[in-house]
Z-matrix of the N, CA and C atoms (Angstrom, degrees):
N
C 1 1.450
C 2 1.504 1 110.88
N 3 1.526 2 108.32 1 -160.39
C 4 1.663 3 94.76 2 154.35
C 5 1.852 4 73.21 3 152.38
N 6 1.546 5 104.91 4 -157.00
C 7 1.790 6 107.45 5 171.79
C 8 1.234 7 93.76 6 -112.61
N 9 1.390 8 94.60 7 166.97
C 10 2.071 9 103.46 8 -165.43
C 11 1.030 10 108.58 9 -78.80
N 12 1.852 11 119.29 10 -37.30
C 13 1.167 12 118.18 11 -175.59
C 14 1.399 13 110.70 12 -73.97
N 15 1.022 14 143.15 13 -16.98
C 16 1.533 15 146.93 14 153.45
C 17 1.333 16 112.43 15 -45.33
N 18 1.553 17 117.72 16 -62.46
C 19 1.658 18 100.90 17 -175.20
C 20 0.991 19 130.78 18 -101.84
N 21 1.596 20 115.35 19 13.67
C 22 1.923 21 120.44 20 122.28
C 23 1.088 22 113.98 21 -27.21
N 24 1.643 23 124.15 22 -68.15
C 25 1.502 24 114.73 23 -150.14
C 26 1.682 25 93.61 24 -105.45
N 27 1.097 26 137.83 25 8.51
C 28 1.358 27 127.37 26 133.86
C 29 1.526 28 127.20 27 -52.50
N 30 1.346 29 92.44 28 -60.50
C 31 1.920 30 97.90 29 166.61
C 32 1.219 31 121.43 30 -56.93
N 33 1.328 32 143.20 31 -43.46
C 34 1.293 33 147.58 32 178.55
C 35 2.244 34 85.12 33 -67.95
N 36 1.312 35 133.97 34 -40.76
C 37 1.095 36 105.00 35 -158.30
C 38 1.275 37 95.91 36 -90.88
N 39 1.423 38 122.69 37 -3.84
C 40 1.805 39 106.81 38 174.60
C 41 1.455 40 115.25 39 -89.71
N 42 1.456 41 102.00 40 -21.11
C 43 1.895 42 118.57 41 177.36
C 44 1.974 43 94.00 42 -49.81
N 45 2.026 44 103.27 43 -77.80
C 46 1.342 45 85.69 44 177.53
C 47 1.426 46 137.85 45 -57.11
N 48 1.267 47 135.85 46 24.05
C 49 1.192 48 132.57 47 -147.78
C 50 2.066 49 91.73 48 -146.96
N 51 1.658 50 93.72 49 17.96
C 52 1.629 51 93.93 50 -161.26
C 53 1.138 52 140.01 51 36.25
N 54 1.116 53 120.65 52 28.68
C 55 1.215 54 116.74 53 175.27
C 56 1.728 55 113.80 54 -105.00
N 57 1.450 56 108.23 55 70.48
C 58 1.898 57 89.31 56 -171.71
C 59 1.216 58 113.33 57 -68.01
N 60 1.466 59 140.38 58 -54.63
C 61 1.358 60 92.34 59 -166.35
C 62 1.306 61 139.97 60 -82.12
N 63 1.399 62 123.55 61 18.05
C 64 1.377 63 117.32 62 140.32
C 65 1.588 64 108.98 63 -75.37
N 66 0.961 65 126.88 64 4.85
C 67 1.331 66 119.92 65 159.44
C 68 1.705 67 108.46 66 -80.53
N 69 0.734 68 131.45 67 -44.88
C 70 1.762 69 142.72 68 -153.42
C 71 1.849 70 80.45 69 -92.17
N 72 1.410 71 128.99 70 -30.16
C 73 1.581 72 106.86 71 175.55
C 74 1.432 73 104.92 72 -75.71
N 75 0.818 74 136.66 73 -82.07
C 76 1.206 75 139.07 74 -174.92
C 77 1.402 76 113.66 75 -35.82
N 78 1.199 77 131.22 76 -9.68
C 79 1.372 78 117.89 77 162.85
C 80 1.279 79 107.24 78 -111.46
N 81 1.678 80 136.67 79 -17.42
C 82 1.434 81 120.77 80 163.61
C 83 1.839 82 105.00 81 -50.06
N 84 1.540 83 109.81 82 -33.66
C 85 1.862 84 99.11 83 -170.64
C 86 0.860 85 92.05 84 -92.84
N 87 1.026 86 166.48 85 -69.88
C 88 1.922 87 136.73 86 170.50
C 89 1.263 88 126.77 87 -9.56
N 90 1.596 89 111.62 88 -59.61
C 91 1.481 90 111.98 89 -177.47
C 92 1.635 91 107.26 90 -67.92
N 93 1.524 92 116.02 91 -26.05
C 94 1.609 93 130.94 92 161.91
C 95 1.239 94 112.73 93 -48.54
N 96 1.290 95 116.74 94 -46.05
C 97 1.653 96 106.81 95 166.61
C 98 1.374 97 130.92 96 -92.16
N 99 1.657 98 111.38 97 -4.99
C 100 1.659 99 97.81 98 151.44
C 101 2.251 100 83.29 99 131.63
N 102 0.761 101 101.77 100 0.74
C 103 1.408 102 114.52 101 -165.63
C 104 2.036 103 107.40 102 -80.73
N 105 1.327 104 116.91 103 96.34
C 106 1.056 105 123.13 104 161.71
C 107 1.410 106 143.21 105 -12.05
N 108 1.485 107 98.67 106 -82.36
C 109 1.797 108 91.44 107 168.32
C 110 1.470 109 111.28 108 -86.03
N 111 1.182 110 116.50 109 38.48
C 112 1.457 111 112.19 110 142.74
C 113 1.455 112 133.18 111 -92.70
N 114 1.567 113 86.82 112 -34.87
C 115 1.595 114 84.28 113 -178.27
C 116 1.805 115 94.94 114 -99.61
N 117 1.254 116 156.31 115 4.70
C 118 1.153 117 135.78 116 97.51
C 119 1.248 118 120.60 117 15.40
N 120 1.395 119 108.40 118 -89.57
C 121 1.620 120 125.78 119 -164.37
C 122 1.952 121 97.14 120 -42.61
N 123 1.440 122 89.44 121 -55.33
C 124 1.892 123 100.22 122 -169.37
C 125 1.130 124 99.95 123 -48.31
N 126 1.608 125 132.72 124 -62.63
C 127 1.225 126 143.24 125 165.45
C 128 1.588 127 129.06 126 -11.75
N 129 1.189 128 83.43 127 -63.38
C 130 1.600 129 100.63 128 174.44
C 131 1.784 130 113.99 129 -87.52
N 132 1.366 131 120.20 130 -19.68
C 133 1.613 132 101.64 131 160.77
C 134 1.613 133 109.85 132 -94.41
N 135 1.194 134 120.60 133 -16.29
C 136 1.765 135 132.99 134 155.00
C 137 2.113 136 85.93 135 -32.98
N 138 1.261 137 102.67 136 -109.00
C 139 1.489 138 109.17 137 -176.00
C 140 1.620 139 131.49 138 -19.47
N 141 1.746 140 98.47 139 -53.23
C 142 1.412 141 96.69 140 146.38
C 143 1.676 142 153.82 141 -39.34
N 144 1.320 143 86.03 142 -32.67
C 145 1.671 144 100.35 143 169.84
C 146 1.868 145 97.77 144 106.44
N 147 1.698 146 119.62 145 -0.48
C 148 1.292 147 107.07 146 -173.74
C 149 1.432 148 113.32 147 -111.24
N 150 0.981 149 129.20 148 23.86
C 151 1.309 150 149.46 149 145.49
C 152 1.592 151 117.27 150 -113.87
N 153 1.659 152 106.36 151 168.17
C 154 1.670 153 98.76 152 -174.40
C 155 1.385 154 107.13 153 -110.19
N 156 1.209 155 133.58 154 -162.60
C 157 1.584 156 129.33 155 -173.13
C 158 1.497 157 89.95 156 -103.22
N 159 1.390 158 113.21 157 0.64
C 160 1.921 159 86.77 158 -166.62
C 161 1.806 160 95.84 159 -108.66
N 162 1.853 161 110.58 160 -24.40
C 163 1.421 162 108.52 161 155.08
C 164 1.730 163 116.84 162 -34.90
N 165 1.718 164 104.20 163 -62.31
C 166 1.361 165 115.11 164 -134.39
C 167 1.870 166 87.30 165 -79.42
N 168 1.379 167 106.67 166 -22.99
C 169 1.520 168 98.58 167 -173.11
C 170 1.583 169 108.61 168 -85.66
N 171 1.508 170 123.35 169 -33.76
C 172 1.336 171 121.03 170 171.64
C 173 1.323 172 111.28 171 -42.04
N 174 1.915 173 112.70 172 -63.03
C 175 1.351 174 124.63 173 -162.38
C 176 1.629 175 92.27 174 -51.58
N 177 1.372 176 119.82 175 -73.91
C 178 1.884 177 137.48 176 -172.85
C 179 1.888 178 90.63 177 -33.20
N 180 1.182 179 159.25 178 -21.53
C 181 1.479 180 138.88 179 170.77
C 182 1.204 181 103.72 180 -101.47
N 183 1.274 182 130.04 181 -35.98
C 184 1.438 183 141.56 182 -169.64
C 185 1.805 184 98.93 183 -58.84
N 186 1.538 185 125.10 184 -49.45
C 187 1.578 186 145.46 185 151.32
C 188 1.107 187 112.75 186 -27.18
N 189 1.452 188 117.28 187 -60.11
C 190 0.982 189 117.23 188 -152.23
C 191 1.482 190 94.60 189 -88.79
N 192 1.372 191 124.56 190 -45.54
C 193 1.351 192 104.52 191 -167.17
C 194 1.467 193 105.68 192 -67.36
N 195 1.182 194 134.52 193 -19.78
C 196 1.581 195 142.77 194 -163.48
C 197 1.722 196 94.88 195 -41.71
């Protein structure tokens, strides 16, 4: 768990710190709790090629149902 707005800016601080995919965790449980620029973030490394489609689509229902 944790608050959403927390593991946004966890993920953005493990992204700079290279480490994505503890970046991409911490924002699948963000976007798990309903939290915007998390699943953003997924979104946008989804497109990038650094996330996968089955991340970016879990996190995208997991949102939505939040």
């Amino acid at each position: 768990g944790g608050h959403a707005d927390a593991r946004y800016n966890l993920g953005r601080a493990e992204y700079h710190n290279g480490k994505v995919e503890r970046a991409i965790k911490h924002w699948v449980i963000g976007a798990n709790l309903g939290e915007d620029s998390s699943l953003e973030a997924i979104k946008r490394f989804f497109k990038g090629g650094l996330a996968s489609k089955e991340v970016y689509a879990s996190a995208l229902r997991a949102h939505q149902a939040a």
